[in-house]
C-alpha positions as CSV (number, residue, x, y, z in Angstrom):
1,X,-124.4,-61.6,-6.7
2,X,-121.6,-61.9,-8.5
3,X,-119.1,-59.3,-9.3
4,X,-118.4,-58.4,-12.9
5,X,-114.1,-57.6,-13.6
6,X,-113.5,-55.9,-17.0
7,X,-110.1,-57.1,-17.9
8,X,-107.9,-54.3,-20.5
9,X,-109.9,-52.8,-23.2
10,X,-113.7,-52.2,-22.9
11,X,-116.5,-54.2,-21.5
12,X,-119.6,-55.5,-23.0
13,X,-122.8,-57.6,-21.6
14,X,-122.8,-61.3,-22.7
15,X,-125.8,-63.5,-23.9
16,X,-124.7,-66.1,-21.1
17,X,-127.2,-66.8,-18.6
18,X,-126.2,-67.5,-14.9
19,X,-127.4,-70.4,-14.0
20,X,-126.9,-74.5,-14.0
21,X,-124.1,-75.6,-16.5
22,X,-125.6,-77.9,-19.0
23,X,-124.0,-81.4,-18.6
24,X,-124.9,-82.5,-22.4
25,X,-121.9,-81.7,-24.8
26,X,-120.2,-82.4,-27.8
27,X,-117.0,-83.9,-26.5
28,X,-116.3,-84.2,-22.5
29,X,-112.8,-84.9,-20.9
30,X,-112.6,-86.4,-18.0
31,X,-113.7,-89.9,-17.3
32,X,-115.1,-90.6,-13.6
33,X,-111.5,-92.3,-12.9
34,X,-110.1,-88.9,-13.8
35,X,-112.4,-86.8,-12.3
36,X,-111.5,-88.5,-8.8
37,X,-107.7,-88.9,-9.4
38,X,-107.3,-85.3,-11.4
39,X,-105.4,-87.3,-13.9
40,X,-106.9,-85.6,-17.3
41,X,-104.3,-83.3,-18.6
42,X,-104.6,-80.8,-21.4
43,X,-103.2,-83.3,-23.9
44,X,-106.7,-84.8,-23.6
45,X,-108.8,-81.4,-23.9
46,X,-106.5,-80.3,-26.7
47,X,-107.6,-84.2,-28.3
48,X,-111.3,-82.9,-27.9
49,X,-111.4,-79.9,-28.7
50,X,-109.0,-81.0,-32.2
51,X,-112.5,-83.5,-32.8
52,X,-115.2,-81.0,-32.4
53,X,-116.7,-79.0,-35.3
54,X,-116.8,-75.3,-35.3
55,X,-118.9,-73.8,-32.2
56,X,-119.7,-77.0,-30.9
57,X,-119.6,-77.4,-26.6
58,X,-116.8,-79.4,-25.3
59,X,-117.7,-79.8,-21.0
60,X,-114.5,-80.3,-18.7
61,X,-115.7,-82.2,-16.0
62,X,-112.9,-81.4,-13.5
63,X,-108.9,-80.9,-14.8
64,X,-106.1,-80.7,-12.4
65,X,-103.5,-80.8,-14.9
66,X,-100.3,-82.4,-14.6
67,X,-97.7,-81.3,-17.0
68,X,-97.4,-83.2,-19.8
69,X,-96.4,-80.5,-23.3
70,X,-94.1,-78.2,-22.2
71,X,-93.6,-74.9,-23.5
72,X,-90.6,-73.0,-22.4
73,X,-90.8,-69.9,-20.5
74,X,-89.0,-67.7,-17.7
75,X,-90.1,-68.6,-14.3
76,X,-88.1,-66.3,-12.1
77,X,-85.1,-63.8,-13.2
78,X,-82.8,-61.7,-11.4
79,X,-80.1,-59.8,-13.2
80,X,-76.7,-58.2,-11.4
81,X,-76.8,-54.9,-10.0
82,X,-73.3,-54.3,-8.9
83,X,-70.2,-56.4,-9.4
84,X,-69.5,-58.6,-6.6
85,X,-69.7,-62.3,-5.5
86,X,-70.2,-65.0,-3.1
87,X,-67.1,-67.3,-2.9
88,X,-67.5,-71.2,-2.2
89,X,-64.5,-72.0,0.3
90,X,-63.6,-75.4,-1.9
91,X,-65.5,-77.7,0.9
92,X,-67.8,-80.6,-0.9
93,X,-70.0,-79.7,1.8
94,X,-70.3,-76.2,1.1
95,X,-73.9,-75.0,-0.1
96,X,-74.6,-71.5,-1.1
97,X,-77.7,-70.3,-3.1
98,X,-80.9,-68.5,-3.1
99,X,-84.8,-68.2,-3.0
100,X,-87.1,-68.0,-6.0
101,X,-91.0,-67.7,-6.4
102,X,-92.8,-69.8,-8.7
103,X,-95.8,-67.9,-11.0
104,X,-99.3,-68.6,-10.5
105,X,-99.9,-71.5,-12.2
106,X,-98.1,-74.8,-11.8
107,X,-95.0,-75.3,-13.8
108,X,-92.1,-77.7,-14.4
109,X,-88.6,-76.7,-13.4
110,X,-86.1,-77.3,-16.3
111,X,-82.9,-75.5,-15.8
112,X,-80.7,-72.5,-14.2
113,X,-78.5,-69.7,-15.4
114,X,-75.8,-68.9,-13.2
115,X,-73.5,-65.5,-13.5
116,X,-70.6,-68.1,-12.0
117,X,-67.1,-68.6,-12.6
118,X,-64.2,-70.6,-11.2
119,X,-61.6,-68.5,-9.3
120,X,-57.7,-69.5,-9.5
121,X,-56.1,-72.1,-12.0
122,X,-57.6,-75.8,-12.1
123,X,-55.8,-78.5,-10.9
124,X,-58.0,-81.5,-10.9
125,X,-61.1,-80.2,-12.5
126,X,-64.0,-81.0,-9.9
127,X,-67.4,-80.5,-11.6
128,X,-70.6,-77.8,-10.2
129,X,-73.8,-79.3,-9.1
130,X,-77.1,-76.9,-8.8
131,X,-79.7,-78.7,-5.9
132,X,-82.9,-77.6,-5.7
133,X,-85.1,-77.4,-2.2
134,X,-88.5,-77.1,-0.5
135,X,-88.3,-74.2,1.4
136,X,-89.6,-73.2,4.8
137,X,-89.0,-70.1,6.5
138,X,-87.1,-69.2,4.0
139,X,-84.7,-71.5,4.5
140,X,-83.8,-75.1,2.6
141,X,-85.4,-78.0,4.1
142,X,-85.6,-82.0,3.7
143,X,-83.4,-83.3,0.9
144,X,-83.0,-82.0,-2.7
145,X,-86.1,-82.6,-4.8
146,X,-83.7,-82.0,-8.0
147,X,-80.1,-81.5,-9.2
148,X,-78.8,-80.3,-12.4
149,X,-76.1,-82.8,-14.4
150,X,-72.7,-82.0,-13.3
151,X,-70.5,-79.2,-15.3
152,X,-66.5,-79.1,-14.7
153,X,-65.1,-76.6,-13.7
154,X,-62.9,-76.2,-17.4
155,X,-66.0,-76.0,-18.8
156,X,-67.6,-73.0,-16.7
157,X,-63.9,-70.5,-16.5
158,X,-63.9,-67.0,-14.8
159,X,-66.7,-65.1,-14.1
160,X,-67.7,-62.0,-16.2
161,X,-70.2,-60.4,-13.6
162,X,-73.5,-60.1,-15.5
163,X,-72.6,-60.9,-19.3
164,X,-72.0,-64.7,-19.4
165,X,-74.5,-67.3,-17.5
166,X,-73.7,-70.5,-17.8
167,X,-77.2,-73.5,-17.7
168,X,-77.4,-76.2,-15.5
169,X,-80.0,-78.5,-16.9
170,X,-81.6,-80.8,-14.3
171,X,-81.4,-84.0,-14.4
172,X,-85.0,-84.8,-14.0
173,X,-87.2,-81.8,-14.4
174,X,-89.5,-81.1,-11.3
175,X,-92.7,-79.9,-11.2
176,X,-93.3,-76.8,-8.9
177,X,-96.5,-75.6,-6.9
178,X,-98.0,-71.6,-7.9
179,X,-97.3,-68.8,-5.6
180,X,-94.2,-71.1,-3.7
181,X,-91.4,-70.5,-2.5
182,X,-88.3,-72.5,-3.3
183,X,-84.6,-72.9,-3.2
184,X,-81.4,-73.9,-5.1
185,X,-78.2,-74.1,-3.5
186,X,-74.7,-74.9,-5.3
187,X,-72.6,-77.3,-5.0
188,X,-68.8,-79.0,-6.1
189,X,-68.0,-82.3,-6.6
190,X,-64.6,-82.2,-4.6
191,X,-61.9,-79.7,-4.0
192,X,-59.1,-78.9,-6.5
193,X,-55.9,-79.1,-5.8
194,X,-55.0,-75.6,-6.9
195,X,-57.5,-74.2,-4.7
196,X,-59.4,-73.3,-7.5
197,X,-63.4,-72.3,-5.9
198,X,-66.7,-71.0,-7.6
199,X,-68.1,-67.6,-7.2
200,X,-71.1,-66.0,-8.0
201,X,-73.7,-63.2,-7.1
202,X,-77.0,-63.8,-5.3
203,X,-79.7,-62.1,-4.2
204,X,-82.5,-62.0,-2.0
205,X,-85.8,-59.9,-1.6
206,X,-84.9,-58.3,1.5
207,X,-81.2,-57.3,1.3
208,X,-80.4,-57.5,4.8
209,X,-81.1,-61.5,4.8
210,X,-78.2,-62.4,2.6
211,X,-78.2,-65.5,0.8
212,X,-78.3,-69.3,1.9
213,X,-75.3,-70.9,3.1
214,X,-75.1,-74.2,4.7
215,X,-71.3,-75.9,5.7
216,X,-73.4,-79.1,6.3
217,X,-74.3,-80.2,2.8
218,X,-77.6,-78.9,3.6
219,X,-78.4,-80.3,7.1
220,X,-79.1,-76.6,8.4
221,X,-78.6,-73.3,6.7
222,X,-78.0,-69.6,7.4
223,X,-78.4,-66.4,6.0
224,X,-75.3,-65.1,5.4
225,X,-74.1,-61.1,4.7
226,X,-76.3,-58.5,2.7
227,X,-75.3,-59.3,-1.1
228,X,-76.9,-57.3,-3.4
229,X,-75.4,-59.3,-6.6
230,X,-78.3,-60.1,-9.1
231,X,-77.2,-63.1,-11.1
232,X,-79.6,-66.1,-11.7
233,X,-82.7,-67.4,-14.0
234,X,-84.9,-70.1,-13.5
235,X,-86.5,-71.5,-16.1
236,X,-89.1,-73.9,-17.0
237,X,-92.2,-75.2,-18.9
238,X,-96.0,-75.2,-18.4
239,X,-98.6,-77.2,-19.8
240,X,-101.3,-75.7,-22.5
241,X,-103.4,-76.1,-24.9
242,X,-104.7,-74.0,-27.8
243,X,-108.4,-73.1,-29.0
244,X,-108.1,-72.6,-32.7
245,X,-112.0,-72.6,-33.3
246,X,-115.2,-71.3,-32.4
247,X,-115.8,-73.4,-29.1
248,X,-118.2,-73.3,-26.0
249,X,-116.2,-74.7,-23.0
250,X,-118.4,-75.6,-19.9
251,X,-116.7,-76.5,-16.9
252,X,-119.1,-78.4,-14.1
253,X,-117.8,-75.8,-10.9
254,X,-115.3,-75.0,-8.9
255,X,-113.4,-78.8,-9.6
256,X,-113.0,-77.7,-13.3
257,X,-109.9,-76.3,-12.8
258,X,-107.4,-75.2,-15.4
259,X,-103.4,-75.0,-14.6
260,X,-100.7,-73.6,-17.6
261,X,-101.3,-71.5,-20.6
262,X,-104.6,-71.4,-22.6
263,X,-104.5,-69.8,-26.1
264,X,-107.2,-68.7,-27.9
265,X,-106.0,-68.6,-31.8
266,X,-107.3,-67.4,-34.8
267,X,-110.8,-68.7,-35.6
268,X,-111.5,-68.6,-32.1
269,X,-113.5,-65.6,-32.0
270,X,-116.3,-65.5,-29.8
271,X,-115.3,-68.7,-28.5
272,X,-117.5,-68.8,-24.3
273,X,-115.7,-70.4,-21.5
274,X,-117.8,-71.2,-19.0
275,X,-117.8,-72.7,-15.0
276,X,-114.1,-72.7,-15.1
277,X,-111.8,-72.1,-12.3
278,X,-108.8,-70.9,-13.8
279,X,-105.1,-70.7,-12.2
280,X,-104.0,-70.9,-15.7
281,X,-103.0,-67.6,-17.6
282,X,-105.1,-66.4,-20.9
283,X,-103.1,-65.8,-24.3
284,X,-105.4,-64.0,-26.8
285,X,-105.2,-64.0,-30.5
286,X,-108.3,-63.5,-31.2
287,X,-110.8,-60.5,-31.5
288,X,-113.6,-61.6,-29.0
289,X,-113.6,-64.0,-26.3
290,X,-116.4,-64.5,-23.7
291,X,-114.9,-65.6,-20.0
292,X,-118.6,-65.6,-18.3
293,X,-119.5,-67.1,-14.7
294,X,-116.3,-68.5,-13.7
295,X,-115.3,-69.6,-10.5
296,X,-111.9,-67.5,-10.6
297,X,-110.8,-65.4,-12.6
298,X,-107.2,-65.7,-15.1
299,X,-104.5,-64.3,-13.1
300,X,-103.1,-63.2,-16.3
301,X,-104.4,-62.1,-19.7
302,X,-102.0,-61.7,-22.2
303,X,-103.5,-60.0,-25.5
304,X,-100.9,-60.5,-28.6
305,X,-103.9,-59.4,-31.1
306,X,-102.4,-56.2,-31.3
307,X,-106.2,-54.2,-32.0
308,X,-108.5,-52.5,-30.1
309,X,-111.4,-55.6,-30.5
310,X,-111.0,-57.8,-28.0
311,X,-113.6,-58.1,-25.6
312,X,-113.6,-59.7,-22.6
313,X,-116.2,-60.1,-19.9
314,X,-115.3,-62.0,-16.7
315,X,-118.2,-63.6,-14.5
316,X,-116.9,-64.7,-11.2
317,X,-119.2,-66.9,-9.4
């Protein structure tokens, strides 16, 4: 049987019968090319849904959805605690840095705050590189899968602990798996001739692990003293798209999968979703959505409607 999960608010039956999902529909996305290759992306259901009339059915037939419109959001933050830093000892193949978790849906990697700050008076102004790293054991491994574009050391000044972060944009954003653990490790470009170094706070879940610190340009790392020092944001973007009308989704089972943020606007009340298998995280701004006989249920539902009327009833298959 399957189990019924009332999500906020109150819980109501729903006219939608368990059983086979209809393959007929108004619009599908999801060619058999795509279907095999998960290449149809939510640019393409936001395209269909954008063509159907009001409460007309619009079938995914399977959505593994690379990233493809962005919208900004907070993947991991960690703010300072106590004053304190970690101090890079001016060798280019110095690494020190930290862990972050990814959210449960897939998202793209865009850039970093650091609390960091250069420590002495610039000679030759060398520049600070963020890498960021697959992880295993909780430890770096392989070689960077990103790096940020290069900021000089003029640029970045002393460290305020806490009140000024300074971004590192990545060079290439990278897209990053749900519920993962990752790294990013700092870097500079060459050693100044004043013996000016970088400094900054870092933290990690369990205190007594320290942070990352690797004398090899990443070739093996350590954990490395107890910092406490709270002083980084990762940020990035996931993919979406929004349901601004009445609409009946069908998915075709467990393969109809939806990744990134799903927003049901105004005008979308009583919108039904359907055979979906969601890893993607529910924005509601409307009064009534039906979620009925999906595969697995949001992780998230965010409700920004602000009333006491939403309704939703969650079906898991």
């Amino acid at each position: 049987m399957p189990r019924l999960i009332g999500v906020n608010k109150q819980i109501q039956s729903t006219d939608i019968a368990p059983g086979a999902i209809p393959k007929d529909a108004d619009a599908i996305v999801g060619s058999a090319g795509q279907v095999s290759s998960g290449l149809a992306t939510h640019d393409d259901i936001q395209a269909a849904h954008d063509s159907l009339l009001d409460g007309q059915k619009l079938l995914i037939l399977e959505n593994i959805i690379p990233l493809s419109s962005p919208t900004p959001l907070s993947i991991f933050e960690k703010l300072r605690s106590n004053n304190g830093s970690s101090v890079m000892p001016g060798n280019v193949n110095e690494r020190r840095g930290d862990i972050f978790t990814t959210p449960s849906f897939l998202v793209t990697l865009t850039s970093f705050d650091l609390d960091i700050g250069i420590l002495s008076t610039i000679s030759t102004d060398p520049s600070v590189i963020v890498e960021v790293w697959n992880t295993s054991g909780g430890l770096p491994t392989g070689v960077p899968i990103a790096e940020s574009v290069a900021i000089p050391f003029s640029s970045i000044g002393p460290q305020s602990f806490g009140t000024t972060f300074h971004n590192f944009q990545l060079v290439s954003p990278v897209a990053l798996l749900p519920n993962t653990i990752y790294a990013f490790s700092v870097k500079q470009t060459a050693v100044d001739s004043g013996g000016a170094v970088v400094h900054f706070g870092l933290v990690r879940p369990v205190l007594t692990q320290g942070y990352l610190d690797s004398d090899n340009a990443g070739s093996s790392w350590i954990t490395n003293g107890n910092d406490e020092y709270t002083a980084f944001k990762a940020f990035g973007a996931a993919d979406g798209f929004t349901v601004s009308k009445r609409l009946i989704i069908e998915g075709s089972g467990y393969g109809s999968q939806l990744d990134g943020v799903v927003t049901f606007g105004p005008g979308s009340d009583r919108s039904i979703v359907n055979g979906i298998r969601f890893n993607s995280t529910i924005t509601l701004n409307a009064n009534e959505i039906h979620i009925g006989r999906c595969w697995q249920a949001p992780p998230a539902i965010v409700d920004d409607n602000g009333t006491d009327n939403s309704i939703r009833l969650i079906q898991e298959a």
